[in-house]
BAFI-3210 file (N, C-alpha, C; in Angstrom, 3 decimals, decimal comma, padded with zeros to 6 digits):
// residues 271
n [1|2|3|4|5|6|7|8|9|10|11|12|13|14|15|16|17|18|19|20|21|22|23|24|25|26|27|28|29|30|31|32|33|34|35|36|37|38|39|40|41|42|43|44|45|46|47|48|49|50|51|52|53|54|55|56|57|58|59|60|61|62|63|64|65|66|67|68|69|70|71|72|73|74|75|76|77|78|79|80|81|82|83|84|85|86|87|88|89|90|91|92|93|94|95|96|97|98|99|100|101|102|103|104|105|106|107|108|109|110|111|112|113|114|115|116|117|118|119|120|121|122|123|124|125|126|127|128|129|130|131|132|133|134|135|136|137|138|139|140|141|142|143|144|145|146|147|148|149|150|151|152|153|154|155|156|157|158|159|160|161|162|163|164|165|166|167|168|169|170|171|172|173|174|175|176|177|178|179|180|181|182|183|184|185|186|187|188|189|190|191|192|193|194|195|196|197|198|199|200|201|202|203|204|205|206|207|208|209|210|211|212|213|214|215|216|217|218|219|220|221|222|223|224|225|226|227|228|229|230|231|232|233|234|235|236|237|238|239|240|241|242|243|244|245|246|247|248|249|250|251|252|253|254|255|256|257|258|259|260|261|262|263|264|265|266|267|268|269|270|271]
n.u [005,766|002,701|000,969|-002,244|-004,930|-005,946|-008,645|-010,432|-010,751|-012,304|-014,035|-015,050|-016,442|-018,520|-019,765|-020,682|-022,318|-024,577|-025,912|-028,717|-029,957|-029,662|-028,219|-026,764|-025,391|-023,746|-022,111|-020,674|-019,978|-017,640|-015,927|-014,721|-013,697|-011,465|-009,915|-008,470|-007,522|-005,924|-004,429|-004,554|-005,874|-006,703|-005,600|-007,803|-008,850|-008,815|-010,801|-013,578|-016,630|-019,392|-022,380|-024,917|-027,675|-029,682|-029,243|-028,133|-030,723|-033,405|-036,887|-038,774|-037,775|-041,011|-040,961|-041,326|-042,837|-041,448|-043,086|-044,565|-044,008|-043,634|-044,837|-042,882|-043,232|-042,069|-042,778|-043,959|-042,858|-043,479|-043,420|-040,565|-039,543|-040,238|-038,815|-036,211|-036,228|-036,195|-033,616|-031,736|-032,871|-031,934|-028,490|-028,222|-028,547|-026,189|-024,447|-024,172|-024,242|-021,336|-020,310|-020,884|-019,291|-016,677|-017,010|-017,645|-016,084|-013,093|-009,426|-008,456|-006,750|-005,048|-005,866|-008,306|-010,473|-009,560|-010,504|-013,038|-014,235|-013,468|-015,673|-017,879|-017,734|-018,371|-020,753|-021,826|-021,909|-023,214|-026,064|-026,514|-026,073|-028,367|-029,764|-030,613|-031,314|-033,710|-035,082|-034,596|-037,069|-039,018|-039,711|-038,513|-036,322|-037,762|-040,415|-041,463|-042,632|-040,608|-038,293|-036,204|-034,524|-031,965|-030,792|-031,300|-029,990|-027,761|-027,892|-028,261|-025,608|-023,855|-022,152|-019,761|-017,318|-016,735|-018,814|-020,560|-018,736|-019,546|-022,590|-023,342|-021,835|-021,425|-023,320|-026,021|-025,468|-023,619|-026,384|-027,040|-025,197|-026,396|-028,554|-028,964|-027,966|-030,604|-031,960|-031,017|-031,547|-034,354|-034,885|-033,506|-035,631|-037,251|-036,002|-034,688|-032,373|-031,088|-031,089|-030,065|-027,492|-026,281|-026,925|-025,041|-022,788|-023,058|-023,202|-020,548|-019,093|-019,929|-019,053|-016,183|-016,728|-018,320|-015,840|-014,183|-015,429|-015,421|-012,656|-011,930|-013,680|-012,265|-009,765|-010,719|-011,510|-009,173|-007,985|-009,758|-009,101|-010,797|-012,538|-012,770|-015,010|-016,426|-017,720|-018,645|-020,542|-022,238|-022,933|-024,784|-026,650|-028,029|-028,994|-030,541|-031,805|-032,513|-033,707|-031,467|-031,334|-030,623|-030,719|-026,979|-024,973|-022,105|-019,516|-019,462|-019,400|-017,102|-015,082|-015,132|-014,777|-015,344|-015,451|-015,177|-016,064|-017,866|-019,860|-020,475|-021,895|-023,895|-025,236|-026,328|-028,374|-027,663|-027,325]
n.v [026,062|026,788|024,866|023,376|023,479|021,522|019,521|020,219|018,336|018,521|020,345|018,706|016,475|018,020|018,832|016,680|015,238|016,882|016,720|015,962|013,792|010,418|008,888|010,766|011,409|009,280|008,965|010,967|010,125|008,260|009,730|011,321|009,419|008,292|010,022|010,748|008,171|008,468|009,929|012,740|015,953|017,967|018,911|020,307|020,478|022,497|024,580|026,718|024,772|023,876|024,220|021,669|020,609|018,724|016,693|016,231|014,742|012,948|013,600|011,782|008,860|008,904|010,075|008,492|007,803|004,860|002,958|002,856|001,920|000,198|-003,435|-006,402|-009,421|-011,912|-013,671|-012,659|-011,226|-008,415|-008,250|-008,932|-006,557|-004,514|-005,055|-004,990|-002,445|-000,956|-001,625|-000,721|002,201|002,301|001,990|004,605|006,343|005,571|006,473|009,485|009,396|008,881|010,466|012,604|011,922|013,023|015,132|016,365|016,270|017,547|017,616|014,746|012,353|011,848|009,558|008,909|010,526|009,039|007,035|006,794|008,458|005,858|004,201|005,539|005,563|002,344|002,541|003,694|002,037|000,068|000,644|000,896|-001,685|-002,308|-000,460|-001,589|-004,054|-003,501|-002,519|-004,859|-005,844|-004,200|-001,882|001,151|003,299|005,538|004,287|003,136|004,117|005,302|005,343|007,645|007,360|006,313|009,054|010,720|009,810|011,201|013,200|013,661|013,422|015,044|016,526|015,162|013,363|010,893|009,507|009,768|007,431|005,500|005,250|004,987|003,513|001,368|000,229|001,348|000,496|-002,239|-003,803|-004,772|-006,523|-008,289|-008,592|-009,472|-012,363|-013,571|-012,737|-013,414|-016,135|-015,957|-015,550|-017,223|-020,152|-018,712|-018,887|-016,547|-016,167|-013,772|-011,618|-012,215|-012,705|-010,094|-008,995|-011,068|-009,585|-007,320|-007,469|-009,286|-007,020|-004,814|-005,197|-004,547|-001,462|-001,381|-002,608|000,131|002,020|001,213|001,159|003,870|004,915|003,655|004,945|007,668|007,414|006,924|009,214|010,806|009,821|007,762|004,830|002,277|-000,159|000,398|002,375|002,298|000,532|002,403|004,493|003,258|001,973|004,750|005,435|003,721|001,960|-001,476|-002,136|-003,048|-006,001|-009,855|-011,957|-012,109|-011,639|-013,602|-013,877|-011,913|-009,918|-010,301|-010,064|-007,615|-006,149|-006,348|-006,793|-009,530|-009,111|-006,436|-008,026|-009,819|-008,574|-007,384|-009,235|-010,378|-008,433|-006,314|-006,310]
n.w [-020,783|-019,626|-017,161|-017,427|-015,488|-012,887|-012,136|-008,844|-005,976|-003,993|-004,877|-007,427|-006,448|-004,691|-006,438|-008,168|-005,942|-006,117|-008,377|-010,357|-011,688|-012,201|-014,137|-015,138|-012,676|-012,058|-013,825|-013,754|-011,076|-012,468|-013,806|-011,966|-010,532|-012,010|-012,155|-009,790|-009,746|-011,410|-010,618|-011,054|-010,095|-007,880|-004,284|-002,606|-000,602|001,707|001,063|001,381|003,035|001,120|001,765|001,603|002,469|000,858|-001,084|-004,762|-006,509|-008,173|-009,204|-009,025|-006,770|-005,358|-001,762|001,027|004,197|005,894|006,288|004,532|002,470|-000,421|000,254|-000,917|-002,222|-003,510|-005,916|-008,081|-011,351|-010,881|-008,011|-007,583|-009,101|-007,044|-005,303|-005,727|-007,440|-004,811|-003,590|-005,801|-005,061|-002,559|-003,047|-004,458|-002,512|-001,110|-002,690|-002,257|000,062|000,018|-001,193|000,272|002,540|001,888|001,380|003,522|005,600|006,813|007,851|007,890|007,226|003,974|002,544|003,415|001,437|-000,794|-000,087|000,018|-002,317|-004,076|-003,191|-003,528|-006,637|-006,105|-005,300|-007,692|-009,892|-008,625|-008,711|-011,870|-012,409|-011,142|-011,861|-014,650|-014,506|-013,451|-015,829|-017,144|-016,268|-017,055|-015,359|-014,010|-012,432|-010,272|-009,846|-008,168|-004,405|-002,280|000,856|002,833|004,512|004,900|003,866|005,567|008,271|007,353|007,655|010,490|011,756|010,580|011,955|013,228|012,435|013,438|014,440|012,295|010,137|012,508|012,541|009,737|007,889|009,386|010,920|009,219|006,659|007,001|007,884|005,310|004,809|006,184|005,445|002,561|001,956|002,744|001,141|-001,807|-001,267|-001,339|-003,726|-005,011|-004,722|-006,638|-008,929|-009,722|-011,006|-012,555|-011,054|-008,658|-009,315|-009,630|-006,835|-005,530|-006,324|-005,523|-002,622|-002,212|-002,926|-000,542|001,772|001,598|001,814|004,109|005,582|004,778|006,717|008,979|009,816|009,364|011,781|013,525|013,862|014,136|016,728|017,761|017,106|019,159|021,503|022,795|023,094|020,825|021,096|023,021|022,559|020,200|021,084|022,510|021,067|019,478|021,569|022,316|019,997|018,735|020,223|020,594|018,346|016,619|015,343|014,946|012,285|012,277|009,348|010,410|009,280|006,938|008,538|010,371|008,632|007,992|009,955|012,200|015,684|018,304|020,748|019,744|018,190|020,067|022,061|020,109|019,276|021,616|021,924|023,102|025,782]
ca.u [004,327|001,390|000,077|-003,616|-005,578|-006,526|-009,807|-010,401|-010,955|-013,431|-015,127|-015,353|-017,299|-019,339|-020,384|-021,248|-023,177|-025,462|-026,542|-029,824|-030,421|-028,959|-027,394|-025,399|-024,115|-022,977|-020,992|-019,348|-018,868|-016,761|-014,814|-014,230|-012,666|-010,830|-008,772|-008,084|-006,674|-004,629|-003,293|-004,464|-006,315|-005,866|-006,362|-008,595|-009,473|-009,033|-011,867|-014,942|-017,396|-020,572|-023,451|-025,721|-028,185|-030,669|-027,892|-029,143|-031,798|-034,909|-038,309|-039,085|-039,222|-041,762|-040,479|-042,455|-042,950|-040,848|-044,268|-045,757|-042,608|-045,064|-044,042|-042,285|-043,616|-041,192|-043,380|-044,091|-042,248|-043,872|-042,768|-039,418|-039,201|-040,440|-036,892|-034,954|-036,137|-035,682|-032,158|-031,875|-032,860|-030,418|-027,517|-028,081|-028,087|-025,132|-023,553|-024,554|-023,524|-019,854|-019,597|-021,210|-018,300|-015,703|-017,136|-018,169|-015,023|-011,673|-008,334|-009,033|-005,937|-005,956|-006,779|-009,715|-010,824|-009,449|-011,541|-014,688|-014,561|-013,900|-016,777|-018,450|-017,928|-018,848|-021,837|-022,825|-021,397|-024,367|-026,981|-026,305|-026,300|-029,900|-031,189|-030,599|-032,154|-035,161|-035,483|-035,524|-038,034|-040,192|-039,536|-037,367|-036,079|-039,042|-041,684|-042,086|-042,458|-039,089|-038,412|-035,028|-033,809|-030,198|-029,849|-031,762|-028,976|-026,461|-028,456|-028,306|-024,251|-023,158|-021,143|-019,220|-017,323|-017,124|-020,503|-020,984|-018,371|-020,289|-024,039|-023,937|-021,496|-020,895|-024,800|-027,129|-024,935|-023,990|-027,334|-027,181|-024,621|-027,170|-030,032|-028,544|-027,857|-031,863|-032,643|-030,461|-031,996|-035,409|-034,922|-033,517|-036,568|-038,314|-035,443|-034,641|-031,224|-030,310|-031,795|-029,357|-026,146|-026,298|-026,881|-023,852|-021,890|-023,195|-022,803|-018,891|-018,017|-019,976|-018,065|-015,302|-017,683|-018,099|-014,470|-013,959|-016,081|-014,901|-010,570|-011,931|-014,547|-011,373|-008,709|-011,616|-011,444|-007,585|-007,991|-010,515|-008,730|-011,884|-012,199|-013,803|-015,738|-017,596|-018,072|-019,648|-021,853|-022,821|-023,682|-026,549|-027,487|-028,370|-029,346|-030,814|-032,432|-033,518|-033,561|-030,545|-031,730|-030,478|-029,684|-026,309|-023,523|-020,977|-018,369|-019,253|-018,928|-015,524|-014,046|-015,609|-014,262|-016,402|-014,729|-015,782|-016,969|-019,236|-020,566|-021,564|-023,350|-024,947|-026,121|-027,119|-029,183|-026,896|-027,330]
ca.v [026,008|026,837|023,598|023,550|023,618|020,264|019,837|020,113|016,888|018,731|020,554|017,831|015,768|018,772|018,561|014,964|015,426|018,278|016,216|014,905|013,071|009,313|008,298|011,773|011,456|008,112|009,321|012,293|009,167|007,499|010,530|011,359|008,421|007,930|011,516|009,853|006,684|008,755|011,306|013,776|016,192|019,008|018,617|021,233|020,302|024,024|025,749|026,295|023,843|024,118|023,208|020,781|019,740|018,215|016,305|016,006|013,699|013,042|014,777|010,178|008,110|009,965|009,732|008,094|006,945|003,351|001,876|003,061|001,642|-001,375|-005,240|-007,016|-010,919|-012,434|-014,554|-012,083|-010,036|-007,165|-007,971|-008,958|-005,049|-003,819|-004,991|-004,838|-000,380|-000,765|-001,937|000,459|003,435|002,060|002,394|005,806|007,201|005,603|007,048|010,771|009,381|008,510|012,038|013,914|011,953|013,975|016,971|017,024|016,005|018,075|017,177|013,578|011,560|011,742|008,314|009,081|010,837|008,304|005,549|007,215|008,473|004,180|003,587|005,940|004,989|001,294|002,174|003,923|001,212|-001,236|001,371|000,704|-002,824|-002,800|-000,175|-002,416|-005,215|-002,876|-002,718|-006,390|-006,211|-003,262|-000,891|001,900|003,818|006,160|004,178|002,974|005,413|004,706|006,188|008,414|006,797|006,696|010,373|011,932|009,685|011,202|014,625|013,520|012,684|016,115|017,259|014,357|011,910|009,411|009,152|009,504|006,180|004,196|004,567|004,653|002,144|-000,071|000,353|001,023|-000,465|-003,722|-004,329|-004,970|-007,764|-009,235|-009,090|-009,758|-013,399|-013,917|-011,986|-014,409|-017,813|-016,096|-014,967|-018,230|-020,128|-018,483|-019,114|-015,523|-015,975|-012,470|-010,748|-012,987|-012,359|-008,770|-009,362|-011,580|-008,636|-005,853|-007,889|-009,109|-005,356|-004,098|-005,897|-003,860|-000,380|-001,514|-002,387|000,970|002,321|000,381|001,446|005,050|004,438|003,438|006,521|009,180|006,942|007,166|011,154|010,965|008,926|006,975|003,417|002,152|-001,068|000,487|003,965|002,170|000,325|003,952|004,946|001,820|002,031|005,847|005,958|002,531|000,908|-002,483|-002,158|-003,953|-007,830|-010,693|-012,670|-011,358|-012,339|-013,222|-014,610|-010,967|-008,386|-009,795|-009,411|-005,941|-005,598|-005,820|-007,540|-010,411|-008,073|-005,823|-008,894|-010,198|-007,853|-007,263|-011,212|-010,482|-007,586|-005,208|-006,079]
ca.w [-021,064|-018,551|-017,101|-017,424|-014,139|-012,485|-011,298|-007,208|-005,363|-003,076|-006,201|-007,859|-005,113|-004,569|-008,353|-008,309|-005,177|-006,559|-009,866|-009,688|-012,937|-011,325|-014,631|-014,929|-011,115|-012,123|-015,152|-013,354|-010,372|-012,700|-014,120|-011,151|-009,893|-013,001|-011,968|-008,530|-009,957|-012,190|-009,775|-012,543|-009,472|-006,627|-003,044|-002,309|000,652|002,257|001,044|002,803|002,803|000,533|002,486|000,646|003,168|000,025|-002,016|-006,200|-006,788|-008,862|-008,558|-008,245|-006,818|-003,808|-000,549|001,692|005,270|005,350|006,259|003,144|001,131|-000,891|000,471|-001,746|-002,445|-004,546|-006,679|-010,094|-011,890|-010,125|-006,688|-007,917|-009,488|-006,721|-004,826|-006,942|-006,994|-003,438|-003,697|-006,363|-004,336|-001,746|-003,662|-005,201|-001,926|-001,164|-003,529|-001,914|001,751|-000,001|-001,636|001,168|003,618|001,505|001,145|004,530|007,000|006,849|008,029|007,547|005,869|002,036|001,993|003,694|000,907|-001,447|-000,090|-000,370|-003,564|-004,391|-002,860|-004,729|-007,758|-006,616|-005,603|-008,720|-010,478|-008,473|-008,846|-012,891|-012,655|-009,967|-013,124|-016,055|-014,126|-013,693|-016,802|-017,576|-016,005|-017,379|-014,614|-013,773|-011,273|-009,753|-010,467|-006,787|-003,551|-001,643|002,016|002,960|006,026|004,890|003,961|007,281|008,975|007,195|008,416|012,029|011,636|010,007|013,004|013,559|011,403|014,449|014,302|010,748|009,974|013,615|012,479|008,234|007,398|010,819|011,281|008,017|005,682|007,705|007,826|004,271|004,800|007,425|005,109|001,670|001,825|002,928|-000,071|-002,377|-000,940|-001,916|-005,060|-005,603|-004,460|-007,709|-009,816|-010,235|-011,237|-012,851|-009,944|-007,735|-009,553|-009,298|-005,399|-005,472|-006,688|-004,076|-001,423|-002,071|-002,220|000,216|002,708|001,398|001,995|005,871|006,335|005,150|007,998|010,434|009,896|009,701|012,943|014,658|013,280|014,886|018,294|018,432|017,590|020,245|022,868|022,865|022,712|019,763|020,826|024,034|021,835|019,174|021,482|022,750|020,271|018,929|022,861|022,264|018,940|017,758|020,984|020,446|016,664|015,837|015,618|014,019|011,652|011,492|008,870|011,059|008,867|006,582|009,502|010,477|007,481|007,608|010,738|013,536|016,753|018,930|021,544|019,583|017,878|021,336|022,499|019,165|019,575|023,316|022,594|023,625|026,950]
c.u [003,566|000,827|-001,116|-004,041|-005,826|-007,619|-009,744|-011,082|-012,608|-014,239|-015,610|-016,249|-018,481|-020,467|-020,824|-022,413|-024,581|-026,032|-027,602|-030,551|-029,167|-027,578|-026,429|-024,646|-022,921|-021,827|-019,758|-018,937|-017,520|-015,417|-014,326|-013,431|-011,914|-009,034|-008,382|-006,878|-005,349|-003,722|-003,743|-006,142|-005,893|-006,398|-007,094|-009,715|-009,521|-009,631|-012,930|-016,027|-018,877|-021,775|-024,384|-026,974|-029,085|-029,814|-029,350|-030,266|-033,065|-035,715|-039,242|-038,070|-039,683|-041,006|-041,241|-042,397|-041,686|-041,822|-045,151|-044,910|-043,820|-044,117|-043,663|-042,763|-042,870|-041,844|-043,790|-043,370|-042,613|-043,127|-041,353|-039,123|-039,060|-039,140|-035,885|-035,012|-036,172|-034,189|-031,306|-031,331|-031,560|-029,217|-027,742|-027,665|-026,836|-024,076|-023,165|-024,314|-021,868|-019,604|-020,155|-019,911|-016,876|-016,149|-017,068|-017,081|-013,976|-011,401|-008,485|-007,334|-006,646|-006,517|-008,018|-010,720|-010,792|-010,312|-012,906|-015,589|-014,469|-014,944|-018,107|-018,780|-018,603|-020,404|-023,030|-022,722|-022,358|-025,328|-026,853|-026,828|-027,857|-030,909|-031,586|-031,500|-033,602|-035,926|-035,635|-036,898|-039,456|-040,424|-038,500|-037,268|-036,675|-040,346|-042,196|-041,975|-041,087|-038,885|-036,423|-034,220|-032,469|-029,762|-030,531|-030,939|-027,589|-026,423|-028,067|-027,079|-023,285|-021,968|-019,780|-018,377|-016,836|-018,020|-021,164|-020,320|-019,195|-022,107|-024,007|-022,875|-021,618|-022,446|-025,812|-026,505|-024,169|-024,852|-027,505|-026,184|-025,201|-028,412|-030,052|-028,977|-029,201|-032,272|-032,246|-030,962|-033,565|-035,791|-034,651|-034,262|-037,565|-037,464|-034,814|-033,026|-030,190|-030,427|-030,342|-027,709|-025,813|-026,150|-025,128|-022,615|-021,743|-022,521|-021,412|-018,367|-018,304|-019,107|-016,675|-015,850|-017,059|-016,849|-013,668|-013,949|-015,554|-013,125|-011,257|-012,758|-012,674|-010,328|-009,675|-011,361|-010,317|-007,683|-008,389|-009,652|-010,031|-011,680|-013,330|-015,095|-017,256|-018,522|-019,408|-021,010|-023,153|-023,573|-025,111|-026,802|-028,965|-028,960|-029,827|-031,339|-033,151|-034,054|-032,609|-030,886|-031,233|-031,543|-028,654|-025,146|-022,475|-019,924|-018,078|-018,768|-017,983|-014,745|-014,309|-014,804|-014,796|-015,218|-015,877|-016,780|-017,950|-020,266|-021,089|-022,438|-024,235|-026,272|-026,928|-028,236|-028,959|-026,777|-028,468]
c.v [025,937|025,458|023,804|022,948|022,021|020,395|019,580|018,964|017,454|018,847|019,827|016,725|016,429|018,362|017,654|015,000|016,199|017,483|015,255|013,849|011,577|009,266|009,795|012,005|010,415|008,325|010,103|011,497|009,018|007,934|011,244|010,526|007,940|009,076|011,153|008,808|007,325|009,377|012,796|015,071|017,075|018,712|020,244|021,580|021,634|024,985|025,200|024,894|024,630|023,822|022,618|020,359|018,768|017,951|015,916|014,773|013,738|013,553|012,782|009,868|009,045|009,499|009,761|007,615|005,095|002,943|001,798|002,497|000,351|-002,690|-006,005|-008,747|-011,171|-013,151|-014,357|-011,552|-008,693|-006,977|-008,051|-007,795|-004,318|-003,975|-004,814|-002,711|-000,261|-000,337|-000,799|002,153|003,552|002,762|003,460|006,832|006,838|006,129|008,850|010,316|009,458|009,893|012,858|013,940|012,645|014,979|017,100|016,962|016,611|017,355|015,731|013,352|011,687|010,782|007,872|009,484|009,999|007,154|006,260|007,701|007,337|004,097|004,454|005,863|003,006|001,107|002,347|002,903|-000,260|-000,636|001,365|-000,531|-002,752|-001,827|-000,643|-003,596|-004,427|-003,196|-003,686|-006,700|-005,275|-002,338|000,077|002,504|005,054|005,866|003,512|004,255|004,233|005,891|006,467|008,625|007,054|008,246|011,339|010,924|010,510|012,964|015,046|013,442|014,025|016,505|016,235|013,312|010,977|008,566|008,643|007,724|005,067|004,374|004,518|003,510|000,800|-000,009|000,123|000,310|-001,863|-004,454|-004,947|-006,189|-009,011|-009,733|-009,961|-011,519|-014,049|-013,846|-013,243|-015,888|-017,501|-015,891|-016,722|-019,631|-019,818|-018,438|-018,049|-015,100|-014,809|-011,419|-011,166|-012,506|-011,061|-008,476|-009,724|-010,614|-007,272|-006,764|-008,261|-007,501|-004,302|-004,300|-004,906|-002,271|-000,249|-001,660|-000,854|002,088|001,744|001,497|003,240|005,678|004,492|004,578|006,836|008,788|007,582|008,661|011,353|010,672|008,359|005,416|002,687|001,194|-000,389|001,778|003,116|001,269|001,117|004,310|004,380|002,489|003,273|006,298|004,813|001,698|-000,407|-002,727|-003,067|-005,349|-008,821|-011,391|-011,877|-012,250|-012,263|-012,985|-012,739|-010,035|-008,428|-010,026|-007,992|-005,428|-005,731|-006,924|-008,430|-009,516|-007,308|-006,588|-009,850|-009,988|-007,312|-008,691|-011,502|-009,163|-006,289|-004,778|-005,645]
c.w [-019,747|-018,111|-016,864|-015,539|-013,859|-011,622|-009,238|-006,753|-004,762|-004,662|-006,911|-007,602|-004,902|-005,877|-008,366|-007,206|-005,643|-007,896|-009,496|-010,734|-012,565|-012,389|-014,773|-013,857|-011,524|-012,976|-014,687|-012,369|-010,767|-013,429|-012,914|-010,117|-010,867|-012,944|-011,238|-009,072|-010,268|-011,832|-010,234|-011,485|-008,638|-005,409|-002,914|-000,993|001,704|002,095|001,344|002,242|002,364|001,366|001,544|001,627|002,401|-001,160|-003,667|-006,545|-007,760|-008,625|-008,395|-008,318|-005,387|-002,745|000,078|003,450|005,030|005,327|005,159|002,143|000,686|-000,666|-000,986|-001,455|-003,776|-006,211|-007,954|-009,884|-011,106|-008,688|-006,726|-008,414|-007,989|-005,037|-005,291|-007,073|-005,942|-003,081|-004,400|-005,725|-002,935|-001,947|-004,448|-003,989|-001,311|-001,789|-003,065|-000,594|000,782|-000,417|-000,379|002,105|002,831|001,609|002,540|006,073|006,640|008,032|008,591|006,781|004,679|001,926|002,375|002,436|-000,474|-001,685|-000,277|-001,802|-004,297|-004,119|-003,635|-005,822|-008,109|-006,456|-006,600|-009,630|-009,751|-008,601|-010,696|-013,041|-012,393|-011,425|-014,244|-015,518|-014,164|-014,937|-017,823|-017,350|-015,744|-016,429|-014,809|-012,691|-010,765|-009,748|-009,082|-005,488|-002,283|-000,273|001,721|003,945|005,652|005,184|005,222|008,123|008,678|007,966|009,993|012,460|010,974|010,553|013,506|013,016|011,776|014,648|012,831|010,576|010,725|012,561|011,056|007,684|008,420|011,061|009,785|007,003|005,806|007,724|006,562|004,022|005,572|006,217|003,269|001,594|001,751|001,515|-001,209|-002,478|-001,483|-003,393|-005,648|-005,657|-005,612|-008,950|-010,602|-010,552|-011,623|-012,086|-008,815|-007,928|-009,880|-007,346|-004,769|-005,497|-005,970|-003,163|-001,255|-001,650|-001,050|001,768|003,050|002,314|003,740|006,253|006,139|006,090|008,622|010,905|010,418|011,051|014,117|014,513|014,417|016,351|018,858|018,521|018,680|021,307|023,457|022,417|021,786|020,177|021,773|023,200|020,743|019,928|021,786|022,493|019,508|020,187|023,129|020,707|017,906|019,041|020,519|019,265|016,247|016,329|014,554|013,553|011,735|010,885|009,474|010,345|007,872|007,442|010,494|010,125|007,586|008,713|011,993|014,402|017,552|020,287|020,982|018,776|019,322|021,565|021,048|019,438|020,816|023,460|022,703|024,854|027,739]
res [x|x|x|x|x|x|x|x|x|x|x|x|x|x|x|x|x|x|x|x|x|x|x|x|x|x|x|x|x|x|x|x|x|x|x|x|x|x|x|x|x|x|x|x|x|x|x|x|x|x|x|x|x|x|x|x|x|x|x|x|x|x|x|x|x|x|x|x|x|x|x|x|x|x|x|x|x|x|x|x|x|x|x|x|x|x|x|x|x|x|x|x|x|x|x|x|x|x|x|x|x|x|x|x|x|x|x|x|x|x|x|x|x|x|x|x|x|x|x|x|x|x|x|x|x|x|x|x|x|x|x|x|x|x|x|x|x|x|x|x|x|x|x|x|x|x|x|x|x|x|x|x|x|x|x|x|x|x|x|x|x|x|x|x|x|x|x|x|x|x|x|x|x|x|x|x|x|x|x|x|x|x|x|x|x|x|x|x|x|x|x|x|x|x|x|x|x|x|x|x|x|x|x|x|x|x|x|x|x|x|x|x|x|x|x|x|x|x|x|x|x|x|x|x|x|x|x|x|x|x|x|x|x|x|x|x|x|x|x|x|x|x|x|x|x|x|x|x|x|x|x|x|x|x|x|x|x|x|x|x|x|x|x|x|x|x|x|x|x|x|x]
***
């Protein structure tokens, strides 16, 4: 008997990428990491690459300036939405950095490709949780104007996936282990408990996320014959001046990975 076709790892990634209706990315996320688990899949990693430069998304929420993103004051329901579709918007495009870093890096270990499509699925899997909370709270997801910083990094990072791993996980999504915990002490402050334990639940795994960045940060070095700690300073030095400031979670970013040295000079400045 003929064995029926198995879908393509890449194609499959591609496909998920390209869907711009959130909750149908999320769906094909999670059938797509369901084929993974199972084995039940082709590598396909040898055909050309699609270009995507404008991965699937909504026609909202607007994309805006960050400075035009609206401040968040914890204190109603309103301002509490209006982080909570922040957070939201966060994690959706995470979800479109984790499929773009498959589609977009050949000859990469499989388990390169393995971990990303995990992370994929967890972050549609907090982009679920952050929309149900929305909608506790009479919102949804386009109903604020949200800026697109993540994915014009992931723009700026195409050519590279040394670069790509140092500035979107070890960089924009670190930050999110720095700022998290703040977020948590204020929410709790107004007693916003279901807001909080959703938080609780990004933030454990993102930990995970960044240590994935980090292992694969250091792989590209060794390809390189580059040395990861001064490289990744390099790279902030040249592409993040004087931006990166604490608070930072220490105790989170080295479990994630970070080393005593590039947590120095993060703490000093960068020198």
């Amino acid at each position: 008997m003929k064995r029926a076709n198995k879908p393509g790892l890449l194609a499959a990634s591609t496909h998920c990428l390209s869907l711009a209706d959130p909750q149908e990315k999320c769906a094909a996320v999670f059938v797509l990491a369901g084929k993974v688990k199972e084995g039940s899949f082709q590598w396909d990693l040898d055909d050309p690459l699609k270009s995507i430069t404008v991965p699937g998304r909504p026609a909202r929420p607007e994309l805006v300036s960050p400075r035009a993103v609206p401040r968040r004051r914890l204190g109603s329901d309103e301002g509490r939405a209006a982080l909570v579709h922040a957070i939201a918007h966060i994690e959706f495009n995470a979800i479109n950095l984790a499929l773009d870093a498959v589609c977009r890096f050949r000859d990469m270990p499989r388990q390169y490709y393995l971990d990303w499509i995990s992370v994929a699925a967890d972050e549609a899997r907090h982009f679920q949780l952050l929309h149900k909370r929305l909608g506790q709270l009479n919102r949804q997801y386009g109903d604020y104007p949200a800026h697109n910083g993540l994915w014009e990094m992931a723009e700026k990072t195409v050519d590279s996936c040394l670069v790509r791993m140092a500035l979107v996980p070890r960089v924009l999504e670190a930050r999110g282990l720095d700022v998290t915990p703040g977020m948590i002490e204020r929410l709790r402050a107004v007693g916003d408990t279901e807001t909080i334990a959703v938080l609780e639940v990004i933030l454990a795994e993102e930990v995970r996320h960044v240590a994935i960045g980090t292992h694969w940060f250091n792989y590209c070095c060794k390809q390189e014959n580059k040395p990861p700690a001064e490289t990744f300073l390099e790279l902030l030095r040249s592409r993040f001046p004087g931006s990166i400031r604490g608070p930072f979670n220490l105790a989170a970013r080295k479990e994630a990975g970070f080393t005593k040295a590039e947590m120095d000079a993060l703490m000093a400045g960068l020198g």
